[in-house]
N, C-alpha and C positions, 0 to 999 in steps of 0.2 A: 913775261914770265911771272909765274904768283908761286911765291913759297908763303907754305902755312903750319903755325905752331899751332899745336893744339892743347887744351888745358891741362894740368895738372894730372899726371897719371892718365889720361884720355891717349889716343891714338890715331890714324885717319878714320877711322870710324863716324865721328864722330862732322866729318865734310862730304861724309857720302852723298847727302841728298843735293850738295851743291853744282851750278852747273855755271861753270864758269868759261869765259872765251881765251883761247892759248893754252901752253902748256901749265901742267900744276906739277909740283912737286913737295909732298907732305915731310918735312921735319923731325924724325922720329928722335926723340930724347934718347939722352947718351946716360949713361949713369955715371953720377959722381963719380970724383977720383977721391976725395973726400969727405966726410962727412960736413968740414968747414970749406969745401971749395967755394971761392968767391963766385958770383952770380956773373961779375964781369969775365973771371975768366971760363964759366963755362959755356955761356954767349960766346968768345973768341973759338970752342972749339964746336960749336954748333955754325957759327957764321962760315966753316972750311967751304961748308958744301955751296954757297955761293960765292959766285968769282966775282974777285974785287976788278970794281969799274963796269959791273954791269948794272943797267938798271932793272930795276923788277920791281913788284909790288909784295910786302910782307907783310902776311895778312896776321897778328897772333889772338889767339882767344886765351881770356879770364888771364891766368899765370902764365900760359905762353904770348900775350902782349910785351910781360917784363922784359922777356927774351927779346920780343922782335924790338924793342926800343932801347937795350943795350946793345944788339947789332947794328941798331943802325947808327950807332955810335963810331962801327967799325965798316959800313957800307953805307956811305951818305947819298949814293945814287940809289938806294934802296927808299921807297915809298911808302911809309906803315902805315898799315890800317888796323886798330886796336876794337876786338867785339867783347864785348862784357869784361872791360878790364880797368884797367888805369891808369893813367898819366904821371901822376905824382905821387909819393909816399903819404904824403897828408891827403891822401881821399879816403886811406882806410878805415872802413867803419867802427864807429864805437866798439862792437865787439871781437873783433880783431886786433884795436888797440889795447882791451883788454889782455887780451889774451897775450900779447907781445910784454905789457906789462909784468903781469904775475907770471909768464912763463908754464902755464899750464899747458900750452898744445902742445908742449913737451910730453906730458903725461897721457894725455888720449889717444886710445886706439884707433890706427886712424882706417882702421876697416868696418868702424863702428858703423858709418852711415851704408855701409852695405847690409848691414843687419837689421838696419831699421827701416827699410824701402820705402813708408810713406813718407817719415820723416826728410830722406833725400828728395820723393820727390817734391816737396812742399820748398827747402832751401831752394832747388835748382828750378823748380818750376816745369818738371815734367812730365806732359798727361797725354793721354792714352798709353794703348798697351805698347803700343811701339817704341815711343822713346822713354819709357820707365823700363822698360826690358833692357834698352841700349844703357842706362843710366847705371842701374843695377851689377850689369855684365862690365862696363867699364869701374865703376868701385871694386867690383872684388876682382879685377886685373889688375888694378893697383901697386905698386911695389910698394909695400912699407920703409922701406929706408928709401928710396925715393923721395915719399911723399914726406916724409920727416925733413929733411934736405931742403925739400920745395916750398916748405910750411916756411921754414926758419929764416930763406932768404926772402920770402915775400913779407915778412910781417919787419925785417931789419934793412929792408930795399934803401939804398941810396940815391934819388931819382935825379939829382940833380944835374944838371945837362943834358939833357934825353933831349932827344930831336925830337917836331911836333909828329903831330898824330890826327890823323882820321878817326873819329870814333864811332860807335854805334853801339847804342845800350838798352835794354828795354826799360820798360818803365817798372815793371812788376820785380824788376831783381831782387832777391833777398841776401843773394850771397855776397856781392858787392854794388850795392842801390849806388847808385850815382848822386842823390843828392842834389846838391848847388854845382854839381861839373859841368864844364860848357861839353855838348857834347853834340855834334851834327846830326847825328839823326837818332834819336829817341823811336824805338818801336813799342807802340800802344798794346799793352799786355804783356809784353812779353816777359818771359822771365832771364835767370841765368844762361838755361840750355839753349837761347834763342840760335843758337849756331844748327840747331835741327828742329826746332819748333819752328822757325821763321825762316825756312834757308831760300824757300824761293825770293823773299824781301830783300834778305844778303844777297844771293846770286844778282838781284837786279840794283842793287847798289852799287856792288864791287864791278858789275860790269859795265855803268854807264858812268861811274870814275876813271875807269881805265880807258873810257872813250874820252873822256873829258865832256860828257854831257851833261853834268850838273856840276852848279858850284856850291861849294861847300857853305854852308853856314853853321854857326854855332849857337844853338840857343837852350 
């Protein structure tokens, strides 16, 4: 079974091109109960829709990684696999730490990058007409109190004890570059949106994990 988070105001939309083997079941975000809802407890009210003691594969992207590795805090038979995300608190990049610092992503509109469609796509890494159309159409679906919520817990994240992780990052990320992260499978070029820029790559990852026909390395 593969349950999958998807990023930050994002939707199933966003897994369409993937083809994976078994059932799928996409993760739809719940909206805060408040604007300070803890991150762990809104992971416990996302983790209902998988049964405890089953195992499955939990696939999250970018901000929906946080998710799937505070659930599996709460479903250890659960197998995460993390696409353009992060493991720990301290991977976040200088300008994000910025930003957590001075507290300005308080102030930004955060529908801006729907307004500026080349500048999204240059952060996110997404080209041709297809996925800057998809990119575009998911920013201004966006909820702004949402995405204010989602900002505040990911920049103030507590990573500590997170079960490990599968990863897979591109190289070209701009929005959360990986850096010095160990990270199994690096894809060449790719950027943030590799979740549809690369999904035939994913699909053949995520499928021959679940088979157990590759073993992981970290480099």
């Amino acid at each position: 079974m593969w349950y999958l988070i998807p990023g930050l105001g994002a939707d199933e939309r966003v897994f369409r091109r993937l083809r994976l083997g078994g059932p799928v079941q996409v993760l739809s975000w719940l909206a805060p109960q408040s604007s300070t809802e803890p991150l762990a407890h809104y992971a416990a009210r996302l983790a209902e829709a998988i049964l405890p003691g089953q195992p499955c594969w939990l696939v999250g992207v970018s901000f929906g990684g946080l998710l799937a590795l505070e659930i599996g805090r709460l479903r250890p038979l659960a197998r995460i696999v993390l696409i353009s995300s992060l493991q720990a608190a301290s991977e976040l990049p200088p300008l994000l730490r910025l930003a957590r610092a001075t507290g300005i992503y308080r102030l930004v509109p955060f529908r801006l990058l729907a307004r500026l469609p080349r500048l999204a796509q240059w952060f996110f890494g997404a080209k041709g007409g297809g996925e800057c159309r998809l990119l575009c159409q998911i920013l201004r679906d966006t909820d702004p109190t949402f995405a204010r919520w989602a900002t505040a817990q990911l920049l103030h994240w507590h990573s500590h004890g997170v079960p490990t992780a599968t990863r897979l990052h591109g190289t070209h990320d701009r929005l959360l570059p990986a850096g010095g992260a160990l990270i199994e499978y690096r894809l060449p070029g790719a950027g943030h949106f590799l979740i549809v820029s690369h999904a035939a790559q994913v699909s053949q990852i995520l499928n021959s994990l679940a088979h157990g026909e590759i073993t992981t390395k970290k480099y």
